[in-house]
C-alpha positions as CSV (number, residue, x, y, z in Angstrom):
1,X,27.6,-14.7,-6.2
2,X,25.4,-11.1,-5.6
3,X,22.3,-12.5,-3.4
4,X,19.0,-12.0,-5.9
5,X,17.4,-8.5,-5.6
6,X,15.3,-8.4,-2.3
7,X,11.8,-7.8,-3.4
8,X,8.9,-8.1,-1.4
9,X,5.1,-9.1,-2.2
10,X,1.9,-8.2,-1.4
11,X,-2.0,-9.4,-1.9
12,X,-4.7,-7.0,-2.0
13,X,-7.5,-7.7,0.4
14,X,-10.5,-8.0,-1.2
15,X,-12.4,-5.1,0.4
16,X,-16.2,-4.9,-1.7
17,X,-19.0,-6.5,0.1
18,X,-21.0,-8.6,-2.0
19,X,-24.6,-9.7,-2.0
20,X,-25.4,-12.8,-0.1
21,X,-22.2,-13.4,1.1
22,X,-20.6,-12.7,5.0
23,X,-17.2,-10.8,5.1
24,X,-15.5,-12.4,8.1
25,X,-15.0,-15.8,6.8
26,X,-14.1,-14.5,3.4
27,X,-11.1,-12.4,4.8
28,X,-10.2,-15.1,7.8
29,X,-10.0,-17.6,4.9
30,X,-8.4,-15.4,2.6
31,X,-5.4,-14.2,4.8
32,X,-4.9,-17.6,6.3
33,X,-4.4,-18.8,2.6
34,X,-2.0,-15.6,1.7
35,X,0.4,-16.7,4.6
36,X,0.8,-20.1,3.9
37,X,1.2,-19.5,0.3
38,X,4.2,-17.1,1.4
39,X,3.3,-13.3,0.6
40,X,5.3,-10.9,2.7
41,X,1.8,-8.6,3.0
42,X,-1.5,-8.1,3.1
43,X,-2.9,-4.8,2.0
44,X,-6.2,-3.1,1.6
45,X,-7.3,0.8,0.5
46,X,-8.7,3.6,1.7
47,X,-12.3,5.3,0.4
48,X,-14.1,7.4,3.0
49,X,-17.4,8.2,0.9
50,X,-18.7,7.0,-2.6
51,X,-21.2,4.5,-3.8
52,X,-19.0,1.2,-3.9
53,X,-19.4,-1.0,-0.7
54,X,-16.0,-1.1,0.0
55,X,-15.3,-2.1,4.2
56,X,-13.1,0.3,6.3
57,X,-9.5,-0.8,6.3
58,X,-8.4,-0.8,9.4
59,X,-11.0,-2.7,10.5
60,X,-10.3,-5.5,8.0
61,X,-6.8,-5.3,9.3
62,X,-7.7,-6.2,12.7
63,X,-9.8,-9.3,11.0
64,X,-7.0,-10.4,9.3
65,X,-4.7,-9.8,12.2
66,X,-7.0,-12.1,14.1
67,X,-6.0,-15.0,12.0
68,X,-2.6,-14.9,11.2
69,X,0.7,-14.7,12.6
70,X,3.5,-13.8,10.3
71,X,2.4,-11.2,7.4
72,X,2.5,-8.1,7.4
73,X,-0.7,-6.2,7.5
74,X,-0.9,-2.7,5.0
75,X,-3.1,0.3,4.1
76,X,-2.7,2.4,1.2
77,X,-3.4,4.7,1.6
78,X,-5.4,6.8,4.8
79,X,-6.8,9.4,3.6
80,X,-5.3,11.5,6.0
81,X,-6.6,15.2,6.4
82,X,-10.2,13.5,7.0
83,X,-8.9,11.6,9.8
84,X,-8.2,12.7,13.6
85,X,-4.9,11.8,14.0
86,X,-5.1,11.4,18.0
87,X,-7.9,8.9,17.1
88,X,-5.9,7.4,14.2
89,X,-2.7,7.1,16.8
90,X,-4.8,5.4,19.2
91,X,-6.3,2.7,16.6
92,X,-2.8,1.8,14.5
93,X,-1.3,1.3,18.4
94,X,-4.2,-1.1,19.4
95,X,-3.5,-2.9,15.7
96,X,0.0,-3.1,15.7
97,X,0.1,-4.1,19.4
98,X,-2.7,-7.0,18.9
99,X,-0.9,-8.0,15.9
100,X,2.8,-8.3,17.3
101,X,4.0,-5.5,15.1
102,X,3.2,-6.2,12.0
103,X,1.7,-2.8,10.7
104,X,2.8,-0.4,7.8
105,X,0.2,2.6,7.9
106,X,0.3,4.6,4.3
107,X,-1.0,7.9,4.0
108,X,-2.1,10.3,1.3
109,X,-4.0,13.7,0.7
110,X,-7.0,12.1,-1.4
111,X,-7.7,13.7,-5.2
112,X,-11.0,15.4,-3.9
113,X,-9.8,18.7,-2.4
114,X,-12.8,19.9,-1.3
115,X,-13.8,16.7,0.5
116,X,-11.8,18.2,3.7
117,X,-14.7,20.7,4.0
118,X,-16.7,17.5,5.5
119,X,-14.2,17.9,8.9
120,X,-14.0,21.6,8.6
121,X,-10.8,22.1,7.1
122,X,-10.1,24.5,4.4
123,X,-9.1,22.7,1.4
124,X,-5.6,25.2,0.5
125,X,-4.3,23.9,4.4
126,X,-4.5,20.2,3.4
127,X,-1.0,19.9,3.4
128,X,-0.5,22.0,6.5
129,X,-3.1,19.1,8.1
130,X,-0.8,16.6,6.7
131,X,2.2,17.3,8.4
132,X,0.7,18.3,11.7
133,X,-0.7,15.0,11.6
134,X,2.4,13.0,11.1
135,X,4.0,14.7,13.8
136,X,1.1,14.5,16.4
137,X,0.7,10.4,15.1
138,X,4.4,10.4,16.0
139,X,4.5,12.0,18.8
140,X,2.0,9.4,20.6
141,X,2.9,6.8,19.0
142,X,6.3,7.5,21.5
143,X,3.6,6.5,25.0
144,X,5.2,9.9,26.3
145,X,3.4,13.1,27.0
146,X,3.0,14.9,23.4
147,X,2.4,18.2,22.4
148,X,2.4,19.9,18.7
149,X,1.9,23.1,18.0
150,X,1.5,23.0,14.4
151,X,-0.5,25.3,11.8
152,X,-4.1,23.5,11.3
153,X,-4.2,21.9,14.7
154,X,-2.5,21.6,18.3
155,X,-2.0,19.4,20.9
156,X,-1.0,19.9,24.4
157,X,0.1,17.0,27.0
158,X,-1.5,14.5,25.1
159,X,-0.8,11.0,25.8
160,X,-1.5,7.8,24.7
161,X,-0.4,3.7,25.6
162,X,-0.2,1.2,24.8
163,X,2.3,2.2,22.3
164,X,2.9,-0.2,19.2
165,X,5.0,-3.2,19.0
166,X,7.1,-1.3,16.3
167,X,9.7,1.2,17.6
168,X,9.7,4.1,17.0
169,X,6.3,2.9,15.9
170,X,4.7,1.1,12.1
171,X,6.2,2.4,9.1
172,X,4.6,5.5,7.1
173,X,4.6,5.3,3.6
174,X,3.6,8.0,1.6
175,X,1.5,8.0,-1.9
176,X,1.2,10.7,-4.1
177,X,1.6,12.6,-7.5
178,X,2.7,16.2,-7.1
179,X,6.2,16.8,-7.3
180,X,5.5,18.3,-3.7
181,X,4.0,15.2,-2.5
182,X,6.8,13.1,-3.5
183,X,9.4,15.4,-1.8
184,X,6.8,15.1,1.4
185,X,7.4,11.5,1.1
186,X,11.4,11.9,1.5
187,X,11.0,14.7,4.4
188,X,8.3,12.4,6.4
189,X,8.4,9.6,5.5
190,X,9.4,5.5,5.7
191,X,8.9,4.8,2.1
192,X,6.6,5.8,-0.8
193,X,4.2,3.7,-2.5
194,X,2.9,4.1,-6.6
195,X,-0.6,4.1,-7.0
196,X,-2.1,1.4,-8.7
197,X,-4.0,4.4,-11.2
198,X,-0.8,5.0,-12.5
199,X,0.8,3.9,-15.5
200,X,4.3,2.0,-15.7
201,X,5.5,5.2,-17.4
202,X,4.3,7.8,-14.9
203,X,5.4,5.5,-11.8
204,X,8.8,5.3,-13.9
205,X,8.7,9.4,-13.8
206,X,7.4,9.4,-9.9
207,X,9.6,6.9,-8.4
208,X,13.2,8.8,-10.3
209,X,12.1,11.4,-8.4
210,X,11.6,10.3,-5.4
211,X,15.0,8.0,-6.0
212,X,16.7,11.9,-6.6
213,X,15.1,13.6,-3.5
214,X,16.6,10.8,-1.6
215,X,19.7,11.4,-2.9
216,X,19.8,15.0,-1.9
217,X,18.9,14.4,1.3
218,X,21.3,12.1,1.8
219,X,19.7,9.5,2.8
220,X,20.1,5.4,1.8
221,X,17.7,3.6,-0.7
222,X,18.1,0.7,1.7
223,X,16.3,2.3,4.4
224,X,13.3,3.5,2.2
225,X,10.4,1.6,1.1
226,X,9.7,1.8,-2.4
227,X,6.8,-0.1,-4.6
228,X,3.7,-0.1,-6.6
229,X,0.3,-1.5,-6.8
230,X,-0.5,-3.5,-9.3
231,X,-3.8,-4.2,-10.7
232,X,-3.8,-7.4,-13.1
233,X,-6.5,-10.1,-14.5
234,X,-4.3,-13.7,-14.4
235,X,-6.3,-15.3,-17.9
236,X,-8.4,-18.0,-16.8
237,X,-8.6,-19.3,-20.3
238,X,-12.1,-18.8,-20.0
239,X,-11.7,-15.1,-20.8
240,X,-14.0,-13.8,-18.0
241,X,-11.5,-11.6,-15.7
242,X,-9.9,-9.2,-17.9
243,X,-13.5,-8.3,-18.7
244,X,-14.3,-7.7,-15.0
245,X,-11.3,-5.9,-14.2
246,X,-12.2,-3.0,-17.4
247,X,-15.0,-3.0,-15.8
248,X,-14.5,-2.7,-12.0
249,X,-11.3,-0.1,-12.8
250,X,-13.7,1.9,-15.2
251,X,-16.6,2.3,-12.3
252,X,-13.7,2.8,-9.8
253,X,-11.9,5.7,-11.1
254,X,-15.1,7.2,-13.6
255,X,-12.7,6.3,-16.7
256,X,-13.6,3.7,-19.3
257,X,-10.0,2.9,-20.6
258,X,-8.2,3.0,-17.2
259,X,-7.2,-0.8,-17.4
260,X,-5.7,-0.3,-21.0
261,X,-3.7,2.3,-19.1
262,X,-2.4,0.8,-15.8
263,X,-3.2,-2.8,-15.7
264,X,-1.3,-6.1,-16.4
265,X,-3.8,-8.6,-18.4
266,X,-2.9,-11.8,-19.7
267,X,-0.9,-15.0,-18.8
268,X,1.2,-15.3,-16.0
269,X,4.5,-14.3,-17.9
270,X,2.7,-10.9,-18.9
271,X,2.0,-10.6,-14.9
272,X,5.6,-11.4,-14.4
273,X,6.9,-9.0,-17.0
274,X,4.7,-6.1,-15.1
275,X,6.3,-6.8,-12.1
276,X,10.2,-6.9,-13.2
277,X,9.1,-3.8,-14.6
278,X,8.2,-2.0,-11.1
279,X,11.6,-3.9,-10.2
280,X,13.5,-2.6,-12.9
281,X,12.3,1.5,-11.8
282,X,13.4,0.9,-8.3
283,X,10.3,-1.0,-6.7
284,X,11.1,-3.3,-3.9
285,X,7.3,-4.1,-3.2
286,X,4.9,-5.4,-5.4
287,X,1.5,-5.5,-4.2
288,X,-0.8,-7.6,-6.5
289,X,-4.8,-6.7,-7.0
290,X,-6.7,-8.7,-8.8
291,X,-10.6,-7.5,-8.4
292,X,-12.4,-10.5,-9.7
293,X,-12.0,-14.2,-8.7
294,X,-9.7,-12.9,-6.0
295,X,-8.6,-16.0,-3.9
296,X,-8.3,-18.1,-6.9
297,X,-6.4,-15.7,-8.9
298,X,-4.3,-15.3,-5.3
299,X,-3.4,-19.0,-5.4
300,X,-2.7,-18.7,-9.3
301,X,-0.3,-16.0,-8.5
302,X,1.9,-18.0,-5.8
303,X,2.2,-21.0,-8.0
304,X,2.7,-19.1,-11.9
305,X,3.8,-15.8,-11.2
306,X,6.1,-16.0,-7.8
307,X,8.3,-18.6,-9.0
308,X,9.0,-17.1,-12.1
309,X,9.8,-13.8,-11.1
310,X,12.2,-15.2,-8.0
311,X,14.1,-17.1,-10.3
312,X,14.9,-14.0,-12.8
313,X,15.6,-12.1,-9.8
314,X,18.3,-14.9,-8.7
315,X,19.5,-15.1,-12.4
316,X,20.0,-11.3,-12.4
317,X,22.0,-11.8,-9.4
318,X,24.3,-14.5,-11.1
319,X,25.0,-12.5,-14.0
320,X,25.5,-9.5,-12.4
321,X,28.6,-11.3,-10.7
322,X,30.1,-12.6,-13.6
323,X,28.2,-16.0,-13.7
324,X,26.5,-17.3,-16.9
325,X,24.3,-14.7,-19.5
């Protein structure tokens, strides 16, 4: 018998800091929950300015680290030409070394071009930043003596230790849109990652893509991390979290329908149909986001929607050797 397809599953952090209530013991109690109820990650995302409270993800990381032992511990994505990437090499060391090697660091260029202006870098050079970047968070990441000389920025005998747990060092995934993103993925990259602001359509178009760059560079699927986001409301019966999802997605991204759009609403088989989908295109993560009722909804998910969509996965694998239809 074919072994089912290997797909692995995230929780979203919750990340907004809410009146009246302390965020330590929320995310301590949180991630202690996610591991025992068996997700493969925890993951969090990046905003560097904007008028949601939202808590810097690295440093919810390292809570989370603090606390567990065995899942892994995302970001998707850095919004990477903002950062310094000495001082981001230096900080995703420290947190895959305190947390035995259980980073993956993704990266991205942000929608807001002219943000960069903030750290004095001229918007049209954001890709230039980018890969200079990469290769100087690389290059520490190796404990050796570094130097880049690269087109927005250079580096010469820099070093930095301790070195993380992970070698050659925490896998990069990449997000992005633009066909040159995606093939910036393949070139640099450990694996891509769909937004969550995406539709199940325009991931389909994204992730072919990226499936055919991979192909012409010769390189395996099996070696390259694929996946989505998925932003979902798990009906409550009392009909309060699809609600609050429209409405956090539509303050989040300034657009009114976005859930309609991108979102999985509904009872746990409509949650488990989203996902085969992202499994169907290619996906081999699933990272689920509920925005509302978080912890709850978490626990809902382990016992309604993880079963479920393991057991298709092992029937697909069945039939796909001959067994019964």
């Amino acid at each position: 018998m074919s072994p089912p397809v290997a797909v692995s599953f995230g929780i979203a952090v919750p990340q907004d800091v809410r009146e009246g209530r302390e965020p330590l013991p929320d995310v301590a109690r949180f991630a202690r929950a996610a591991e025992r109820l068996g997700y493969d990650g925890l993951w969090t995302l990046d905003r560097i300015q904007g008028h949601q409270p939202v808590l810097e993800p690295l440093v919810l990381l390292t809570a989370a680290a603090a606390v567990t032992r065995r899942i892994r511990l995302g970001v998707a994505v850095i919004i990477l030409p903002l950062r310094s990437p000495v001082e981001l090499a230096r900080t995703t060391a420290s947190l895959d070394r305190i947390s035995g090697g259980r980073l993956d660091l993704g990266v991205g260029l942000g929608v807001d071009r002219e943000r960069v202006g903030a750290v004095g870098l001229d918007p049209a050079r954001r890709a230039a930043r980018m890969s200079d970047s990469i290769a100087v968070i690389r290059g520490l990441w190796t404990g050796e003596r570094t130097s880049v000389d690269g087109a927005t920025l250079s580096i010469r005998d820099w070093m930095i230790r301790p070195t993380p747990v992970q070698r050659p060092g925490p896998p990069i995934w990449f997000g992005g849109h633009h066909p040159d993103a995606l093939r910036r993925a393949v070139a640099l990259g450990d694996g891509w990652l769909g937004a969550g602001s995406v539709s199940m359509e325009d991931f389909g178009r994204e992730i072919a893509f990226v499936r055919e760059e991979l192909a012409r560079a010769g390189r395996p699927e099996a070696g390259f991390g694929l996946g989505k986001r998925l932003y979902l409301a798990l009906d409550d019966r009392r009909g309060s979290r699809g609600p609050a999802l429209r409405s956090w997605l539509a303050d989040h991204y300034r657009d009114p329908q976005k859930a309609e759009k991108v979102a999985a609403m509904g009872p746990a088989s409509a949650i488990v149909e989203a996902a085969l989908q992202i499994v169907d295109l290619g996906g081999r993560l699933v990272i689920f986001h509920p925005v509302t009722d978080e912890e709850r909804q978490m626990r809902e998910i382990a016992a309604e929607v993880l079963p479920a969509i393991r057991a298709a996965l092992a029937v697909r694998g069945s039939a796909d050797d001959g067994g019964p239809r």
